[in-house]
PDB file with SEQRES, HELIX, SHEET and CRYST1 records, atoms N, CA, C and O in Angstrom:
SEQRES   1 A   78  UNK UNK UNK UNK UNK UNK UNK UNK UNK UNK UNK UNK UNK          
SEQRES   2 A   78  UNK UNK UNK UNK UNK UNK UNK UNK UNK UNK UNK UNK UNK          
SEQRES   3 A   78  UNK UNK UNK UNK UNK UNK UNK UNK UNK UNK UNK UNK UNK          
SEQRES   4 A   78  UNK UNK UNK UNK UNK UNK UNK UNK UNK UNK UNK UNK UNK          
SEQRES   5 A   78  UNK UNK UNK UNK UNK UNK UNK UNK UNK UNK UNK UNK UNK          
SEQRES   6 A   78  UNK UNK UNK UNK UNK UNK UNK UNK UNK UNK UNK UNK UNK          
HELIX    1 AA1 UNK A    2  UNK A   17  1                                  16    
HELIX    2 AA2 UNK A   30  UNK A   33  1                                   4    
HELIX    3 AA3 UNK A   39  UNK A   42  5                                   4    
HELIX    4 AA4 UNK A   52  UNK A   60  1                                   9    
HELIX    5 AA5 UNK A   69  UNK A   71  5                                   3    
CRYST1    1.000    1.000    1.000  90.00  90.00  90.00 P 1           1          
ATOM      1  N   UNK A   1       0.829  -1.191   0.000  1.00  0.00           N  
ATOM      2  CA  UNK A   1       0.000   0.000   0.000  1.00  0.00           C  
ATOM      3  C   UNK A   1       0.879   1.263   0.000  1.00  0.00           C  
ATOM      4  O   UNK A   1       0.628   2.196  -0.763  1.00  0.00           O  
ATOM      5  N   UNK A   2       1.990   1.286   0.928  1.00  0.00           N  
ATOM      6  CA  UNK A   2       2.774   2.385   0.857  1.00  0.00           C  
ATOM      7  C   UNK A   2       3.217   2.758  -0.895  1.00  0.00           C  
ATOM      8  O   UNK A   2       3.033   3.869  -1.393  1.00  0.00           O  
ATOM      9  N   UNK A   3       3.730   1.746  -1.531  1.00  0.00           N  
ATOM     10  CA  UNK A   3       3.972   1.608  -2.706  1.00  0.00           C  
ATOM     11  C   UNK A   3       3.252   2.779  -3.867  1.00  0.00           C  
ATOM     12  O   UNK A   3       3.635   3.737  -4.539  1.00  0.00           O  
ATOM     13  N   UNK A   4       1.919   1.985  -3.600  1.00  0.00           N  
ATOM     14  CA  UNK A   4       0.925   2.701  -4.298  1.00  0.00           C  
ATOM     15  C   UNK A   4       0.369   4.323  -4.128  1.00  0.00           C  
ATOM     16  O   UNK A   4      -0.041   5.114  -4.977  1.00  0.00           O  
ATOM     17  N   UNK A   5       0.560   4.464  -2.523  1.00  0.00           N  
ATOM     18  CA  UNK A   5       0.515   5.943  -2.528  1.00  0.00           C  
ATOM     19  C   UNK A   5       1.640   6.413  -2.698  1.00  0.00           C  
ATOM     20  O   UNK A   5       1.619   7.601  -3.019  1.00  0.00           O  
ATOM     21  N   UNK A   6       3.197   5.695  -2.564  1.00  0.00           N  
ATOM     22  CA  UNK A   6       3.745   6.638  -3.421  1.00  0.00           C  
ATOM     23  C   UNK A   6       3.895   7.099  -4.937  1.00  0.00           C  
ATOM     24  O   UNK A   6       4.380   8.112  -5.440  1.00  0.00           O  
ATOM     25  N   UNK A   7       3.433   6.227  -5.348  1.00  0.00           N  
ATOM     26  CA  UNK A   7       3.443   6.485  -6.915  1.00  0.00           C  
ATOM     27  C   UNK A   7       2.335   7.603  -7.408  1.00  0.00           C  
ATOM     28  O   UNK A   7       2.346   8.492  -8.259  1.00  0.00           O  
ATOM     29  N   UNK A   8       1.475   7.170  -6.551  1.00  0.00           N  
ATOM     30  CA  UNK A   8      -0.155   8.409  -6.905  1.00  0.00           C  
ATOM     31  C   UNK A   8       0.256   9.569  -6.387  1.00  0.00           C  
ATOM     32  O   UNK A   8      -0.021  10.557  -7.067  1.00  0.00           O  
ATOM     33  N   UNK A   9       1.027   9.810  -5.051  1.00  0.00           N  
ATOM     34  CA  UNK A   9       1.621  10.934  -4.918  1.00  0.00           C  
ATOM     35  C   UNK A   9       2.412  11.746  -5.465  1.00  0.00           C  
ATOM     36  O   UNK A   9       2.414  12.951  -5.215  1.00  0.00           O  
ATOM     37  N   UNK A  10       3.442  10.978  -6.560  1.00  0.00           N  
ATOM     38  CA  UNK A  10       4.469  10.785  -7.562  1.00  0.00           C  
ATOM     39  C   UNK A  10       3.834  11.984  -8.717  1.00  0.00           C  
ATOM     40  O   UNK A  10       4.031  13.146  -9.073  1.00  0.00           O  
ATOM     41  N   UNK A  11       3.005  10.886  -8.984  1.00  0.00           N  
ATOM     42  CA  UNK A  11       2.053  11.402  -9.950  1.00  0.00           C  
ATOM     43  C   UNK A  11       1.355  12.610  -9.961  1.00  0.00           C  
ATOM     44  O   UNK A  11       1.470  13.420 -10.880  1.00  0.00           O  
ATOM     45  N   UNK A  12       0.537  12.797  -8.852  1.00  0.00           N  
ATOM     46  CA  UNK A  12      -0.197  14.150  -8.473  1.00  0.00           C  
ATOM     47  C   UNK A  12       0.840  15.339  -8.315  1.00  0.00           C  
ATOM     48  O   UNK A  12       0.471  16.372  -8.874  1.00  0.00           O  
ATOM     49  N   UNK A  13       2.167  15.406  -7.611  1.00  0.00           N  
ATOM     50  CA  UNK A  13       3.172  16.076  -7.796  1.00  0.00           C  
ATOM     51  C   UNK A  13       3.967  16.408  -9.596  1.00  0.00           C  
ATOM     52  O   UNK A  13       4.253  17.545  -9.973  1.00  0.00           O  
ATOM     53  N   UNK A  14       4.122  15.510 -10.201  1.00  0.00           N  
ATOM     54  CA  UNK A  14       4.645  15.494 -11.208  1.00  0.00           C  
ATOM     55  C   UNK A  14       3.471  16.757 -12.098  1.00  0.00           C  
ATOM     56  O   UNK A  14       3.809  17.889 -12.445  1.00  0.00           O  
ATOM     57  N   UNK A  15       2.322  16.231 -12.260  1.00  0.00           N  
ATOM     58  CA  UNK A  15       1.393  16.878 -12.651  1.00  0.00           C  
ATOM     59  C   UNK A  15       1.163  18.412 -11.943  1.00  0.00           C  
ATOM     60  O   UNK A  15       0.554  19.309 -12.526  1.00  0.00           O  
ATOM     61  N   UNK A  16       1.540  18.504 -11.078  1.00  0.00           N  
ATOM     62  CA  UNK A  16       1.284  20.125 -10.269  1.00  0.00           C  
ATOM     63  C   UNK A  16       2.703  20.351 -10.944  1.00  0.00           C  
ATOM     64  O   UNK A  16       2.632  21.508 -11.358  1.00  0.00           O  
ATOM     65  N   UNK A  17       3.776  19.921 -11.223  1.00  0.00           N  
ATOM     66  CA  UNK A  17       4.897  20.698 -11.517  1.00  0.00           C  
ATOM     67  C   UNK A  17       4.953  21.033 -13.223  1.00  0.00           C  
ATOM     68  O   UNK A  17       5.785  21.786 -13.727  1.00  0.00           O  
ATOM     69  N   UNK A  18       4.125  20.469 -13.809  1.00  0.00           N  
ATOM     70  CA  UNK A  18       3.856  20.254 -15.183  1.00  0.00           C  
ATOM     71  C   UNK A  18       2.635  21.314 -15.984  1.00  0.00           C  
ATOM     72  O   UNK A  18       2.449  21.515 -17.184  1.00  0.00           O  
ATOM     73  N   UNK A  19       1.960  21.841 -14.822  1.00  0.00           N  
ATOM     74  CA  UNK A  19       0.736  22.635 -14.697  1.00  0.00           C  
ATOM     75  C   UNK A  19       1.216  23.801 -15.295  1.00  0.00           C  
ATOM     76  O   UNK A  19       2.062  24.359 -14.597  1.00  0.00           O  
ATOM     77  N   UNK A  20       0.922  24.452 -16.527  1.00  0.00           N  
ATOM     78  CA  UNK A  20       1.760  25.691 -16.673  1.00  0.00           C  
ATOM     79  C   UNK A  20       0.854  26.919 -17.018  1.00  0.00           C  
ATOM     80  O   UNK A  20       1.130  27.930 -17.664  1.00  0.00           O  
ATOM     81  N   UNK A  21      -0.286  26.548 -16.412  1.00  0.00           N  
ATOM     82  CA  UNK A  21      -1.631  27.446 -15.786  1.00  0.00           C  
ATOM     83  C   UNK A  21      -0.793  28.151 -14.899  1.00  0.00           C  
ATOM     84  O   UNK A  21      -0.037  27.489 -14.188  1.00  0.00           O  
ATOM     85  N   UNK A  22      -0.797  29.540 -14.807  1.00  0.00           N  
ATOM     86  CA  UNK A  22      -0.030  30.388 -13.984  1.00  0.00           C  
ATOM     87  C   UNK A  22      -0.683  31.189 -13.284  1.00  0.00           C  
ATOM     88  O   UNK A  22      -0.076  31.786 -12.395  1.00  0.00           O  
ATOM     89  N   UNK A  23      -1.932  31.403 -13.459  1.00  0.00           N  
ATOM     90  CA  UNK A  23      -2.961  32.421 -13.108  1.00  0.00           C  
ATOM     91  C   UNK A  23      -4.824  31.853 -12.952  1.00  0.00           C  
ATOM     92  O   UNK A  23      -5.717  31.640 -13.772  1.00  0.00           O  
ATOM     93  N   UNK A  24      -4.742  31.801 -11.784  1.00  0.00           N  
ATOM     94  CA  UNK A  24      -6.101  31.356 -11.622  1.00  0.00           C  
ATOM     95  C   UNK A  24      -7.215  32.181 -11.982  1.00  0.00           C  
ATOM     96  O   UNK A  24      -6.876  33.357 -11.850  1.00  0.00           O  
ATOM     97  N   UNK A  25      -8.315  32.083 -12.351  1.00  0.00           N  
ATOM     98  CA  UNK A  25      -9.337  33.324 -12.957  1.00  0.00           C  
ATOM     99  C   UNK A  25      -9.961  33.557 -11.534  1.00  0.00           C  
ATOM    100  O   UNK A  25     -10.377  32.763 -10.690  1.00  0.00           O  
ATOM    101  N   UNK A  26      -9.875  34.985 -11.566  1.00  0.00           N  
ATOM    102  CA  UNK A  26     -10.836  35.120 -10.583  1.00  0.00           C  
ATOM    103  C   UNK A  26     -12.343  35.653 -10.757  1.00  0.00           C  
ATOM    104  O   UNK A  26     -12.947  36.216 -11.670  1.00  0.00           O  
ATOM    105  N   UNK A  27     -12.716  35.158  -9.286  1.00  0.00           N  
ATOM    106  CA  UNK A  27     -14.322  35.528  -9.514  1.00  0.00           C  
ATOM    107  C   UNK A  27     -14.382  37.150 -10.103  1.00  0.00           C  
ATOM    108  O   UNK A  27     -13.466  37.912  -9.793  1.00  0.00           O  
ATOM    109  N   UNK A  28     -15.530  37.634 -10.982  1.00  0.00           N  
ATOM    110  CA  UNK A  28     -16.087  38.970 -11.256  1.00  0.00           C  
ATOM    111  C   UNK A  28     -16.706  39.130  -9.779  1.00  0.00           C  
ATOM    112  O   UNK A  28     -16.239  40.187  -9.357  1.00  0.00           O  
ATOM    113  N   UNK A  29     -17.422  38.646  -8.943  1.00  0.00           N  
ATOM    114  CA  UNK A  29     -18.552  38.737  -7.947  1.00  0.00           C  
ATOM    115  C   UNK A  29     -17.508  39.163  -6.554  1.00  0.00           C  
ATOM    116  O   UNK A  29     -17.419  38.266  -5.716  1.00  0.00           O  
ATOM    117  N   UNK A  30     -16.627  40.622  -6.226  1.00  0.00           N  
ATOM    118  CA  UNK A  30     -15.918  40.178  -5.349  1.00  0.00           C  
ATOM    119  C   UNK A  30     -16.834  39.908  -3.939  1.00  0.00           C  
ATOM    120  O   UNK A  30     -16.151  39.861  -2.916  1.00  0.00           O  
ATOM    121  N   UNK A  31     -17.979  39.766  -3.803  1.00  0.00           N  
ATOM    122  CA  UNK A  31     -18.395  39.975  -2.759  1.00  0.00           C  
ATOM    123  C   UNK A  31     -18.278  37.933  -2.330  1.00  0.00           C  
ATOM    124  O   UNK A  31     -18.431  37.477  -1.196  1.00  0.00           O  
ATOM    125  N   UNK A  32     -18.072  37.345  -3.213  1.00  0.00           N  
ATOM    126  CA  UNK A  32     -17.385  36.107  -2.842  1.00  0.00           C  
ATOM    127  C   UNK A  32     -16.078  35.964  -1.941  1.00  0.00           C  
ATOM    128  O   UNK A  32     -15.709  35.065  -1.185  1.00  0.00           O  
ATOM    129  N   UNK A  33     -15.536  37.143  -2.291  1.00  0.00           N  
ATOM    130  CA  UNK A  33     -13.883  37.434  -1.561  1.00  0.00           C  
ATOM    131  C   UNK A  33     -14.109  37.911   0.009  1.00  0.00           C  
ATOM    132  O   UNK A  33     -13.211  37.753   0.836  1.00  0.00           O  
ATOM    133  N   UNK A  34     -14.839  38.253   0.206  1.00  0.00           N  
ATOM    134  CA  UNK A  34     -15.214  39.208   1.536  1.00  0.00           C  
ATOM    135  C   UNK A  34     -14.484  37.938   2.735  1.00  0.00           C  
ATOM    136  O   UNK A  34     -13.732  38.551   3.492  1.00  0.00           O  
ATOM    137  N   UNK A  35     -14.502  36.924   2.965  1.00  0.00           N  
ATOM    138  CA  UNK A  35     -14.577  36.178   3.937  1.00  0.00           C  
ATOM    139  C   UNK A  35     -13.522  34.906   3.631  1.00  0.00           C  
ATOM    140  O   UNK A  35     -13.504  33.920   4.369  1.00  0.00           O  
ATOM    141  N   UNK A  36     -12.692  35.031   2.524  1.00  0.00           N  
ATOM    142  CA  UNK A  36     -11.774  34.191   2.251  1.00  0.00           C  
ATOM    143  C   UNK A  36     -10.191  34.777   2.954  1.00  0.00           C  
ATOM    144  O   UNK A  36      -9.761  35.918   3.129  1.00  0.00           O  
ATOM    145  N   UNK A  37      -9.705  33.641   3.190  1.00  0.00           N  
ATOM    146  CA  UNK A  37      -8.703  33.788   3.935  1.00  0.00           C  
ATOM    147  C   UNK A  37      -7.536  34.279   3.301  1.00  0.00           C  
ATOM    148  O   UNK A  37      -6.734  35.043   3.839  1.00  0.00           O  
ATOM    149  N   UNK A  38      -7.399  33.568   1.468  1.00  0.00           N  
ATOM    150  CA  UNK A  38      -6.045  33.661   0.471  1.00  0.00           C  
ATOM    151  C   UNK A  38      -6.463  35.009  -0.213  1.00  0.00           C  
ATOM    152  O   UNK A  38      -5.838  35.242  -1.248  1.00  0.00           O  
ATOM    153  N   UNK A  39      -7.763  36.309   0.305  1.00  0.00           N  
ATOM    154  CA  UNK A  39      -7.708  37.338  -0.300  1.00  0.00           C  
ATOM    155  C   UNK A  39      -6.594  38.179  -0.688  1.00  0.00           C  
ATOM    156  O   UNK A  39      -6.654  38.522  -1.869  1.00  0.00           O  
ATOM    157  N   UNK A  40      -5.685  38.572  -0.100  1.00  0.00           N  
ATOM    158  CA  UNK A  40      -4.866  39.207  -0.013  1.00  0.00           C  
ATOM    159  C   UNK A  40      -3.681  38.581  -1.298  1.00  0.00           C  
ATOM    160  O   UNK A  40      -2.995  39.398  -1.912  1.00  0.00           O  
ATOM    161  N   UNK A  41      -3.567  37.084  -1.582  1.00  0.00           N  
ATOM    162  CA  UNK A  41      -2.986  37.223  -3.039  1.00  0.00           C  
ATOM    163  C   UNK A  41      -3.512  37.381  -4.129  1.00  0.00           C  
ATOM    164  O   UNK A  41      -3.069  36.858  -5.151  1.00  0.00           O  
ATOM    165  N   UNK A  42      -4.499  38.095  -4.094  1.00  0.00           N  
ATOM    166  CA  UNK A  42      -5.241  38.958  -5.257  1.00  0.00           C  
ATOM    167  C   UNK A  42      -5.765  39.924  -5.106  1.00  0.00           C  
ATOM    168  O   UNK A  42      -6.848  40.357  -5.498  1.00  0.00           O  
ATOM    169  N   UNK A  43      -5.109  40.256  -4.602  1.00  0.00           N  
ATOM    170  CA  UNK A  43      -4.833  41.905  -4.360  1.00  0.00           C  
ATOM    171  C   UNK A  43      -6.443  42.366  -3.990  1.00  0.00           C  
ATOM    172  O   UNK A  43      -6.957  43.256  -4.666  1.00  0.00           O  
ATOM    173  N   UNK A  44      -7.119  41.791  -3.014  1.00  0.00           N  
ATOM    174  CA  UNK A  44      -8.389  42.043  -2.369  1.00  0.00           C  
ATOM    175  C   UNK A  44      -8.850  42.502  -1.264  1.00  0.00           C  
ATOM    176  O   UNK A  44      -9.981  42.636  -0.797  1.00  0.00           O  
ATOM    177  N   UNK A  45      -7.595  42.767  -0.841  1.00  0.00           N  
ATOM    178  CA  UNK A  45      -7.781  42.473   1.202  1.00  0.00           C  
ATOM    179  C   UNK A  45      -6.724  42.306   1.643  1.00  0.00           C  
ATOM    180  O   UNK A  45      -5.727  41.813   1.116  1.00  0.00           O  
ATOM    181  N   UNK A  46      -6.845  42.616   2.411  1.00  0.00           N  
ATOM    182  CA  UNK A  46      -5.823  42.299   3.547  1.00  0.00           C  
ATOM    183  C   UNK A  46      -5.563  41.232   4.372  1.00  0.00           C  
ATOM    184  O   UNK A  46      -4.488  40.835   4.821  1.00  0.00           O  
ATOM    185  N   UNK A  47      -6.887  40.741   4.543  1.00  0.00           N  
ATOM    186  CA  UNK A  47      -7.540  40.156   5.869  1.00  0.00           C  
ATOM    187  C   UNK A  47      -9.069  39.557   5.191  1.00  0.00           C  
ATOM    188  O   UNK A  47      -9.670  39.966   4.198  1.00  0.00           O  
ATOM    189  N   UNK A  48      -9.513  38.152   6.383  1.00  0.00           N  
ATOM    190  CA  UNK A  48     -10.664  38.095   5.547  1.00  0.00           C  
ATOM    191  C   UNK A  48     -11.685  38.517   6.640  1.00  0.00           C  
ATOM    192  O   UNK A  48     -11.300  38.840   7.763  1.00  0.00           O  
ATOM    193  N   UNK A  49     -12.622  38.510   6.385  1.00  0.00           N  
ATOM    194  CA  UNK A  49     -13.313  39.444   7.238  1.00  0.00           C  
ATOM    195  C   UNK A  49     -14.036  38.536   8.400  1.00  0.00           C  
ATOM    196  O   UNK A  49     -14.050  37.305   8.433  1.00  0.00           O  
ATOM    197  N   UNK A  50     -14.646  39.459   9.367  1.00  0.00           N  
ATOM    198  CA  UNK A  50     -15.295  38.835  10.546  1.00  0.00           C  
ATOM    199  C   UNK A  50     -16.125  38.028  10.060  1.00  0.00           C  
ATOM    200  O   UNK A  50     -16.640  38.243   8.963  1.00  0.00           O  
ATOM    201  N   UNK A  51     -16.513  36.529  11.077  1.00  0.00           N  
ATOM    202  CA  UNK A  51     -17.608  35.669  10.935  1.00  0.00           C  
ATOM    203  C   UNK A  51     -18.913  36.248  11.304  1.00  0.00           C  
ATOM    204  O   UNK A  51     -19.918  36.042  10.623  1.00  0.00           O  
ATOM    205  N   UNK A  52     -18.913  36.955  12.352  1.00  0.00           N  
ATOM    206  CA  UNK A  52     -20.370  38.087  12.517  1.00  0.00           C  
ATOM    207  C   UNK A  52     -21.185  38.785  11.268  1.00  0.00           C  
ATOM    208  O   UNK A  52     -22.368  39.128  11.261  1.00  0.00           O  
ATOM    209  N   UNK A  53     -20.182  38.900  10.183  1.00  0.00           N  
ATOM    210  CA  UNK A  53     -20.398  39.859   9.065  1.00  0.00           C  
ATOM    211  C   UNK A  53     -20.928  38.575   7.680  1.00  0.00           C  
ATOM    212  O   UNK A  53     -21.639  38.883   6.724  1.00  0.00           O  
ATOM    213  N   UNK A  54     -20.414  37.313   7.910  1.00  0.00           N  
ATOM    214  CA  UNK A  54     -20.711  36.325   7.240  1.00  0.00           C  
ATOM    215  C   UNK A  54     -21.582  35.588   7.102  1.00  0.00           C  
ATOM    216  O   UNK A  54     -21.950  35.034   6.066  1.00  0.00           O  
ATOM    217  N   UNK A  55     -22.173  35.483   8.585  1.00  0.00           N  
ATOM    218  CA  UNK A  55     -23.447  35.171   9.026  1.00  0.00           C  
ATOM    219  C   UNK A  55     -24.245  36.274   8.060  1.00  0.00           C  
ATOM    220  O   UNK A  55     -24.955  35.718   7.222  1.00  0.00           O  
ATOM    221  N   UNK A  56     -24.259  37.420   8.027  1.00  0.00           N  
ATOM    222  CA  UNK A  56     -25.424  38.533   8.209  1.00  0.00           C  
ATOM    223  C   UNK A  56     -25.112  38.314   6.891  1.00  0.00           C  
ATOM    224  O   UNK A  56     -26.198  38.518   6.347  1.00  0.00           O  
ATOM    225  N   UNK A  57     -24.161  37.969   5.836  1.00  0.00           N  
ATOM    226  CA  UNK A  57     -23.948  38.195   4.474  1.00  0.00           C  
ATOM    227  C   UNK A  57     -24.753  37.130   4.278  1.00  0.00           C  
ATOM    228  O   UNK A  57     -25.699  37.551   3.613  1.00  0.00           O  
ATOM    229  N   UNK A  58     -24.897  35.938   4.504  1.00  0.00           N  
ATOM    230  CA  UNK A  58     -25.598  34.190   4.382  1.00  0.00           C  
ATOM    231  C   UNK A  58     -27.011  34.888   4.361  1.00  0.00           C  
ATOM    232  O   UNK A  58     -27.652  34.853   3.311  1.00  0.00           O  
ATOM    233  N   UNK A  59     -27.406  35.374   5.216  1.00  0.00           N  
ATOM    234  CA  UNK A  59     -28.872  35.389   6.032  1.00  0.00           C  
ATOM    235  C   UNK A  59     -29.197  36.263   4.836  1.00  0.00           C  
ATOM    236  O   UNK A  59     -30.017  35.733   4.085  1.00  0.00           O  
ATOM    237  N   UNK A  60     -28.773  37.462   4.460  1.00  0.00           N  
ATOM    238  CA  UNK A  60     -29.311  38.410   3.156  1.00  0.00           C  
ATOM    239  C   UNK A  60     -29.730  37.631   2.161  1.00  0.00           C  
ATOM    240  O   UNK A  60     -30.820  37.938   1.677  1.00  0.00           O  
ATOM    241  N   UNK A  61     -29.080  36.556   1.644  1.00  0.00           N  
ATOM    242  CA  UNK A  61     -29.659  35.426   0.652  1.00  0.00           C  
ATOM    243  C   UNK A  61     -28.829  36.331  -0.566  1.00  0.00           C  
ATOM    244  O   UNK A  61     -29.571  36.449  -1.541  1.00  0.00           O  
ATOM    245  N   UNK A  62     -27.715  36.891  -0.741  1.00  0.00           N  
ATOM    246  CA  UNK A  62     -27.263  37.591  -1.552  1.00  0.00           C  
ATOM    247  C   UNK A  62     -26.128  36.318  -2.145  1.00  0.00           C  
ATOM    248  O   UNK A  62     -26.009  35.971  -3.320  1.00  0.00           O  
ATOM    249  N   UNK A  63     -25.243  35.680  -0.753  1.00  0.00           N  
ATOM    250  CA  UNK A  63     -24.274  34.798  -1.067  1.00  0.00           C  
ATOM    251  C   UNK A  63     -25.146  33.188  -1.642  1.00  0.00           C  
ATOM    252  O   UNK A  63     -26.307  32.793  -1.542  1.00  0.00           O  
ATOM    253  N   UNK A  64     -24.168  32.736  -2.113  1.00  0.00           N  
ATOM    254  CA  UNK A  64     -24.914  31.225  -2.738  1.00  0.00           C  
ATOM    255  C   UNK A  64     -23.619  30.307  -1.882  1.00  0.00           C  
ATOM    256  O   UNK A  64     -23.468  29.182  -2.358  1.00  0.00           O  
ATOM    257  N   UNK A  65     -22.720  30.634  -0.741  1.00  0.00           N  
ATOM    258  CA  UNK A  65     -21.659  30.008  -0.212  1.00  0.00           C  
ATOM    259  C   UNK A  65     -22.418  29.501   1.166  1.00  0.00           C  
ATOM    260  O   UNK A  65     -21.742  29.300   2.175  1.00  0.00           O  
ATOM    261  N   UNK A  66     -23.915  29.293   1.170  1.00  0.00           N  
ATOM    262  CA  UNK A  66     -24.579  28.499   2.096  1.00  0.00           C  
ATOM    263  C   UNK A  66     -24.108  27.067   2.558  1.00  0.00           C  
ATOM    264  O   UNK A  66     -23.539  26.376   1.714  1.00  0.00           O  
ATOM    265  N   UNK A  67     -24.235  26.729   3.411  1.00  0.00           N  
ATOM    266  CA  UNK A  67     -23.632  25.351   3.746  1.00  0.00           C  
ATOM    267  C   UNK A  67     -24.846  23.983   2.620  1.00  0.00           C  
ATOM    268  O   UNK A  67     -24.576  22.820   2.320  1.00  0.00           O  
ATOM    269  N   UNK A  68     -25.600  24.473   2.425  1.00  0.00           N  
ATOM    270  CA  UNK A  68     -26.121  23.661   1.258  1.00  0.00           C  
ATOM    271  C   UNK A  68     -25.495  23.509  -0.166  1.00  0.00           C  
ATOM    272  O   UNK A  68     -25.517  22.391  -0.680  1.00  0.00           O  
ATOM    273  N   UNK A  69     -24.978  24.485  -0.789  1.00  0.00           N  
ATOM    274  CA  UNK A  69     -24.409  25.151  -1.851  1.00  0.00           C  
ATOM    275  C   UNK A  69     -23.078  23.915  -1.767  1.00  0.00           C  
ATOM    276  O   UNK A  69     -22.561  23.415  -2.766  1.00  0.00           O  
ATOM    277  N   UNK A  70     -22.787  23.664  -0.656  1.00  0.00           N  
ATOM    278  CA  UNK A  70     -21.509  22.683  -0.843  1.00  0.00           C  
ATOM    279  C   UNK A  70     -21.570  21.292  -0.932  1.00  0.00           C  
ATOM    280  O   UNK A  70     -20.716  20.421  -0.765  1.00  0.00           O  
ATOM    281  N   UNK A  71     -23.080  21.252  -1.310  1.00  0.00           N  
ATOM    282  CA  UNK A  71     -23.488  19.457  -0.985  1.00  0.00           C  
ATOM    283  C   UNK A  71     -23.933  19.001  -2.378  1.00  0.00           C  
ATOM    284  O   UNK A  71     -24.244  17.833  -2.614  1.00  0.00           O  
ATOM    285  N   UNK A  72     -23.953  20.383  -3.661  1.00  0.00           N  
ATOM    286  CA  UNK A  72     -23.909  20.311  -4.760  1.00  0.00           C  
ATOM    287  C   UNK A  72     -22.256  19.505  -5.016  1.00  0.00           C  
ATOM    288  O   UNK A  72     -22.131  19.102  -6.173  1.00  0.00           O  
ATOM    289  N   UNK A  73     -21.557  19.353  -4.494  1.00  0.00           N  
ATOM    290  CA  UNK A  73     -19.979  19.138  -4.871  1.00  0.00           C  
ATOM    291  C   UNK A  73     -20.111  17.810  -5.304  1.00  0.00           C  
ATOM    292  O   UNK A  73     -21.038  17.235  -4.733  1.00  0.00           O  
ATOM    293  N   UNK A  74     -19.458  17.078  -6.176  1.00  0.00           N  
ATOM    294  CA  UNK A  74     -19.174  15.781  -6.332  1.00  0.00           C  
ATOM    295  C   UNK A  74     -17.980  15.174  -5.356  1.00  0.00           C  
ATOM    296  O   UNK A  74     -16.977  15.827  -5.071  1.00  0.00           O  
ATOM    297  N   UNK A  75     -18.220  13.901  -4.913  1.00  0.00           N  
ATOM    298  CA  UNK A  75     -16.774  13.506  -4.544  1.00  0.00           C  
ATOM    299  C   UNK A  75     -15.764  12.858  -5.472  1.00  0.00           C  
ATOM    300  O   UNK A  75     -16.017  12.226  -6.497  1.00  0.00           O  
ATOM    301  N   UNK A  76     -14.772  13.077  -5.029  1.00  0.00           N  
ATOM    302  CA  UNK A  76     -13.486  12.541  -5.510  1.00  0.00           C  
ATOM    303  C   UNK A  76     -13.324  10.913  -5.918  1.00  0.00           C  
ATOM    304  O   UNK A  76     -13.189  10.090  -5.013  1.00  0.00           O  
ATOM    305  N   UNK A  77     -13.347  10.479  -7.379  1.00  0.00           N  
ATOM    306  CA  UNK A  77     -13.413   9.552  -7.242  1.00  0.00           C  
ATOM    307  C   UNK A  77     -11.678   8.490  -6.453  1.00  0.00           C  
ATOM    308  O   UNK A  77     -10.547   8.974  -6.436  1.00  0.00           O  
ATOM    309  N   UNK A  78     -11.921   7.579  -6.116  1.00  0.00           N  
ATOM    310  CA  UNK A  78     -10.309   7.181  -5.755  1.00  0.00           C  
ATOM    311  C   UNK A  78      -9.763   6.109  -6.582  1.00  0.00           C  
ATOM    312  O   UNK A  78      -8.603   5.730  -6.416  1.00  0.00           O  
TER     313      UNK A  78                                                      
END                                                                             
Protein backbone atom coordinates (compact mmCIF):
# COMPACT_ATOMS: atom_id res chain seq x y z
CA UNK A 1 0.00 0.00 0.00
CA UNK A 2 2.77 2.38 0.86
CA UNK A 3 3.97 1.61 -2.71
CA UNK A 4 0.92 2.70 -4.30
CA UNK A 5 0.52 5.94 -2.53
CA UNK A 6 3.74 6.64 -3.42
CA UNK A 7 3.44 6.49 -6.92
CA UNK A 8 -0.15 8.41 -6.91
CA UNK A 9 1.62 10.93 -4.92
CA UNK A 10 4.47 10.78 -7.56
CA UNK A 11 2.05 11.40 -9.95
CA UNK A 12 -0.20 14.15 -8.47
CA UNK A 13 3.17 16.08 -7.80
CA UNK A 14 4.65 15.49 -11.21
CA UNK A 15 1.39 16.88 -12.65
CA UNK A 16 1.28 20.12 -10.27
CA UNK A 17 4.90 20.70 -11.52
CA UNK A 18 3.86 20.25 -15.18
CA UNK A 19 0.74 22.64 -14.70
CA UNK A 20 1.76 25.69 -16.67
CA UNK A 21 -1.63 27.45 -15.79
CA UNK A 22 -0.03 30.39 -13.98
CA UNK A 23 -2.96 32.42 -13.11
CA UNK A 24 -6.10 31.36 -11.62
CA UNK A 25 -9.34 33.32 -12.96
CA UNK A 26 -10.84 35.12 -10.58
CA UNK A 27 -14.32 35.53 -9.51
CA UNK A 28 -16.09 38.97 -11.26
CA UNK A 29 -18.55 38.74 -7.95
CA UNK A 30 -15.92 40.18 -5.35
CA UNK A 31 -18.39 39.98 -2.76
CA UNK A 32 -17.39 36.11 -2.84
CA UNK A 33 -13.88 37.43 -1.56
CA UNK A 34 -15.21 39.21 1.54
CA UNK A 35 -14.58 36.18 3.94
CA UNK A 36 -11.77 34.19 2.25
CA UNK A 37 -8.70 33.79 3.93
CA UNK A 38 -6.04 33.66 0.47
CA UNK A 39 -7.71 37.34 -0.30
CA UNK A 40 -4.87 39.21 -0.01
CA UNK A 41 -2.99 37.22 -3.04
CA UNK A 42 -5.24 38.96 -5.26
CA UNK A 43 -4.83 41.91 -4.36
CA UNK A 44 -8.39 42.04 -2.37
CA UNK A 45 -7.78 42.47 1.20
CA UNK A 46 -5.82 42.30 3.55
CA UNK A 47 -7.54 40.16 5.87
CA UNK A 48 -10.66 38.10 5.55
CA UNK A 49 -13.31 39.44 7.24
CA UNK A 50 -15.30 38.84 10.55
CA UNK A 51 -17.61 35.67 10.94
CA UNK A 52 -20.37 38.09 12.52
CA UNK A 53 -20.40 39.86 9.06
CA UNK A 54 -20.71 36.32 7.24
CA UNK A 55 -23.45 35.17 9.03
CA UNK A 56 -25.42 38.53 8.21
CA UNK A 57 -23.95 38.20 4.47
CA UNK A 58 -25.60 34.19 4.38
CA UNK A 59 -28.87 35.39 6.03
CA UNK A 60 -29.31 38.41 3.16
CA UNK A 61 -29.66 35.43 0.65
CA UNK A 62 -27.26 37.59 -1.55
CA UNK A 63 -24.27 34.80 -1.07
CA UNK A 64 -24.91 31.22 -2.74
CA UNK A 65 -21.66 30.01 -0.21
CA UNK A 66 -24.58 28.50 2.10
CA UNK A 67 -23.63 25.35 3.75
CA UNK A 68 -26.12 23.66 1.26
CA UNK A 69 -24.41 25.15 -1.85
CA UNK A 70 -21.51 22.68 -0.84
CA UNK A 71 -23.49 19.46 -0.99
CA UNK A 72 -23.91 20.31 -4.76
CA UNK A 73 -19.98 19.14 -4.87
CA UNK A 74 -19.17 15.78 -6.33
CA UNK A 75 -16.77 13.51 -4.54
CA UNK A 76 -13.49 12.54 -5.51
CA UNK A 77 -13.41 9.55 -7.24
CA UNK A 78 -10.31 7.18 -5.75
Amino acid sequence: MYEQDFRQLSQLITSIHQNTETVFPLTPDVNRCLFCNYRSFCDRGDKAGEFEHWVDWLASGTGDASPNAYQKVSEIDQ
